[in-house]
C-alpha positions as CSV (number, residue, x, y, z in Angstrom):
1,X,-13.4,-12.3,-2.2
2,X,-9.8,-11.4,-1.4
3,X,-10.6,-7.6,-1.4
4,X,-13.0,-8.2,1.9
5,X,-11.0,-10.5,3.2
6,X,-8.4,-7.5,3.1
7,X,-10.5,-5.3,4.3
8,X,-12.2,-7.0,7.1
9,X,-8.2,-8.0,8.6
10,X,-7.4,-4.1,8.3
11,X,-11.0,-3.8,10.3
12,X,-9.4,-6.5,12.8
13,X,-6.3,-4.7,12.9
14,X,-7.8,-1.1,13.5
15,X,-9.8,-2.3,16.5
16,X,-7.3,-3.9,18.2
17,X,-5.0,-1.2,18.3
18,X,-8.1,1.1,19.4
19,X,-8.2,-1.2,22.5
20,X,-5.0,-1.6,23.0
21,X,-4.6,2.3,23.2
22,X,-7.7,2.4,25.5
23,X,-6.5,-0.3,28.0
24,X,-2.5,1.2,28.1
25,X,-4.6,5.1,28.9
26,X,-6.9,3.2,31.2
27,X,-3.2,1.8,33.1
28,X,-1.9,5.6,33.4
29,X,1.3,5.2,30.8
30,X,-0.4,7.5,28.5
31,X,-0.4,10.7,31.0
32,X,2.0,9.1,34.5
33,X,1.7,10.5,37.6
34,X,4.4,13.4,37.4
35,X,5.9,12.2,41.2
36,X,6.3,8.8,40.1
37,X,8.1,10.0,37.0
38,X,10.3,12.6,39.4
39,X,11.2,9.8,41.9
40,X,12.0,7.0,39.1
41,X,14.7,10.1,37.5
42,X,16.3,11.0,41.0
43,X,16.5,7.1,41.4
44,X,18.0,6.7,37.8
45,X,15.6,3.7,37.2
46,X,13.5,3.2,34.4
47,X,12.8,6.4,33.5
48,X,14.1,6.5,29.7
49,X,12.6,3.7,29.0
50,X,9.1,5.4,30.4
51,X,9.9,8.0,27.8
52,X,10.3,6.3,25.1
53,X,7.0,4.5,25.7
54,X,5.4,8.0,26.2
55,X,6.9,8.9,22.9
56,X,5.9,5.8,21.1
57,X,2.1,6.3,22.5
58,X,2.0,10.0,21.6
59,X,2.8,9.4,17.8
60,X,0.1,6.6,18.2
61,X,-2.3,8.6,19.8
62,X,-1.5,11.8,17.4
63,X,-2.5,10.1,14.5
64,X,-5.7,10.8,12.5
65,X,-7.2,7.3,12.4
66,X,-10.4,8.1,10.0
67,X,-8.1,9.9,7.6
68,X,-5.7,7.0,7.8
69,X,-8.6,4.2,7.5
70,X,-9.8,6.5,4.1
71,X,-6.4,6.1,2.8
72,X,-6.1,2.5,3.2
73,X,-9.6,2.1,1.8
74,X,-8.6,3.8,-1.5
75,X,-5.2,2.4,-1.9
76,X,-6.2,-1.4,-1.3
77,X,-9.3,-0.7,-3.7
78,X,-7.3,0.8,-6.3
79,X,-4.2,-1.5,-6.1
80,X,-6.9,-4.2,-6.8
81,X,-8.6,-2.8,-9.5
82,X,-5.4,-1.9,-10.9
83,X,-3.1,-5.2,-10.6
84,X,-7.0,-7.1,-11.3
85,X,-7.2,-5.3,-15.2
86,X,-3.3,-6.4,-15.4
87,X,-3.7,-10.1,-14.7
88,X,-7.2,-10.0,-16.3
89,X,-5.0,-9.3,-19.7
90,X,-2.8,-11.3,-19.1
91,X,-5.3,-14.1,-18.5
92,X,-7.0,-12.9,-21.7
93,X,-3.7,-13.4,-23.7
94,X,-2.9,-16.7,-23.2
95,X,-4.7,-20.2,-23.1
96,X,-3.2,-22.0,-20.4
97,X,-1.5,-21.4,-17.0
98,X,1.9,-22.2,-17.8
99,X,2.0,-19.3,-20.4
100,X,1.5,-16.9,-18.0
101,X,4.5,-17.0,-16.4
102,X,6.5,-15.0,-18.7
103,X,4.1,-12.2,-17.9
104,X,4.0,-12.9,-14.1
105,X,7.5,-11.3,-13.0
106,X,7.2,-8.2,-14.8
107,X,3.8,-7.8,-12.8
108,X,5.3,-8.9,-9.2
109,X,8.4,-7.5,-9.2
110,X,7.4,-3.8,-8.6
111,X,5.6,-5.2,-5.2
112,X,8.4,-7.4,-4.4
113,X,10.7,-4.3,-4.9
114,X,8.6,-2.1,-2.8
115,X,8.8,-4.6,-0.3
116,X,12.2,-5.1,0.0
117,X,12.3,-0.8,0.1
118,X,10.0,-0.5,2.8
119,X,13.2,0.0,5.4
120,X,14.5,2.6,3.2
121,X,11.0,4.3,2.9
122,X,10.7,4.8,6.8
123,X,13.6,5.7,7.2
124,X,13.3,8.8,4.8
125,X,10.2,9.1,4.2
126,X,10.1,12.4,2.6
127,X,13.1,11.4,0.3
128,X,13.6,11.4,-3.5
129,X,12.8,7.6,-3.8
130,X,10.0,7.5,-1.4
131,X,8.1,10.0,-3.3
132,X,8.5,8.7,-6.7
133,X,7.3,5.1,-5.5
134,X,4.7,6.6,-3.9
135,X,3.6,8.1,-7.7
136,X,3.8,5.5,-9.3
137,X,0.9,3.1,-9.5
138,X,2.6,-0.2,-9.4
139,X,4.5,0.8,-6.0
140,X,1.6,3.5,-4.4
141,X,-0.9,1.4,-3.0
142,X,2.2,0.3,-0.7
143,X,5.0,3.2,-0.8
144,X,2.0,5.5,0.4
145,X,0.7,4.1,3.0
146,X,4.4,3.7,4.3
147,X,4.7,7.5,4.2
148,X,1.3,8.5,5.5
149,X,2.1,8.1,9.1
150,X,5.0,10.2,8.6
151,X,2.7,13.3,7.1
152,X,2.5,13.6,3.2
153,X,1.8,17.1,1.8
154,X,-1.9,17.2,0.7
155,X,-0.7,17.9,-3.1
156,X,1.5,14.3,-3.2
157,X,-1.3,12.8,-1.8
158,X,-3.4,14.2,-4.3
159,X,-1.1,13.3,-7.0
160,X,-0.9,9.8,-6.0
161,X,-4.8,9.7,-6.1
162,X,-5.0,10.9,-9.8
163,X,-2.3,8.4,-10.9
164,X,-3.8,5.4,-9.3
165,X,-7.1,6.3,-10.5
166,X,-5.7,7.1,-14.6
167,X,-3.6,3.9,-13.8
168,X,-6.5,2.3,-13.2
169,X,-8.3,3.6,-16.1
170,X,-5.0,2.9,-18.2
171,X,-4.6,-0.9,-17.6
172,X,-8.3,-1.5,-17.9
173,X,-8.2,-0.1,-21.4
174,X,-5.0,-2.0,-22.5
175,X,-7.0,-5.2,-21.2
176,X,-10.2,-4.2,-23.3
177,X,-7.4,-3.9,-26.8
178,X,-6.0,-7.5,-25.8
179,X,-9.1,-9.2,-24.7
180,X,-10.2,-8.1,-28.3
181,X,-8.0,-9.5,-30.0
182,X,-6.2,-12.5,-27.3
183,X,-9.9,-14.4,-26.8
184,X,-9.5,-14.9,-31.0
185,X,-6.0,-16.3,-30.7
186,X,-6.6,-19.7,-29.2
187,X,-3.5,-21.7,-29.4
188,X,-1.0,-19.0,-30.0
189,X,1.7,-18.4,-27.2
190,X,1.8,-14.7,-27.3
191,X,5.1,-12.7,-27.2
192,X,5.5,-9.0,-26.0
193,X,5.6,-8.0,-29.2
194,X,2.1,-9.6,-30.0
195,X,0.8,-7.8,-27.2
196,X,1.9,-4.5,-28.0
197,X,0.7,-5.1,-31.5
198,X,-2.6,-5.5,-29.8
199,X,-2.6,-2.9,-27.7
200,X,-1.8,-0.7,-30.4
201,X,-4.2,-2.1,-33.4
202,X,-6.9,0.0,-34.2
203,X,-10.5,-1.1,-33.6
């Protein structure tokens, strides 16, 4: 459903930047003609701004794509999973829509958050904040692929892995201890309180 539609835009998205990239190095901007270049600089036209495109094309054309494609594959997969157990419990706790909303924010509002970060990420992305989002499984999915671009030692990328995957692991437990108990509570607005009760009563 909403994961291939995901995936299949990220496809979209991939493929047009392959042909874009293609039909700018099939126009000469990737590698100029070294006398055009020298006669635009003794003319003083143009010739920053034909740097800066070369500069903007070699990071493009220096980055690893099927590393990059992995990446996204894993993050958006496990961001699913793991934000699909959380709304799962949720939707296990409680008997009708409305209830849900005083579950809904605490849920969002990491995403939102990240979000609104994003700037702050690019700008440092090697910084004290980008690295923890990018640990944490709420923020990762988003905070990491931010950073990739930007190269991410192979151990923080590793680390980032193993918590999205226990994350994953985690919140599908905690919805197995409230579906338990939530699906026998029909009628009962839970509170936190009767959710961490659940979480924490013993089979």
């Amino acid at each position: 459903g909403i994961a291939t539609v995901g995936l299949l835009q990220f496809g979209i998205w991939i493929a047009l930047t392959a042909l874009a990239a293609t039909a700018i190095g099939s126009m000469g901007l990737l590698s100029p003609d070294p006398e055009q270049v020298a006669a635009l600089s003794a003319a003083g036209q143009a010739a920053p701004e034909l740097s800066g495109i070369q500069s903007a094309l070699g990071t493009l054309d220096s980055l690893n794509l099927p590393a990059l494609i992995g990446m996204f594959v894993f993050y958006f997969l496990s961001g699913y999973l793991f934000y699909g157990a959380l709304f799962a419990a949720v939707g296990a706790a409680v008997d009708s829509e409305t209830d849900t909303q005083q579950f809904m924010l605490p849920l969002t509002l990491p995403l939102v958050l990240t979000f609104i970060l994003a700037t702050s990420i690019m700008e440092n992305p090697h910084g004290p904040l980008a690295v923890a989002l990018s640990l944490i499984p709420f923020s990762a999915p988003i905070a990491m692929m931010i950073r990739i671009p930007f190269g991410v030692p192979w151990y923080e990328v590793a680390a980032s892995m193993s918590l999205m995957v226990l994350g994953f692991l985690g919140t599908v437990w905690i919805a197995g201890r409230i579906y338990r108990v939530g699906i026998l509570s029909y009628g009962k607005k839970p509170t936190y309180a009767d959710l961490w009760k659940w979480i924490r009563m013993k089979p």
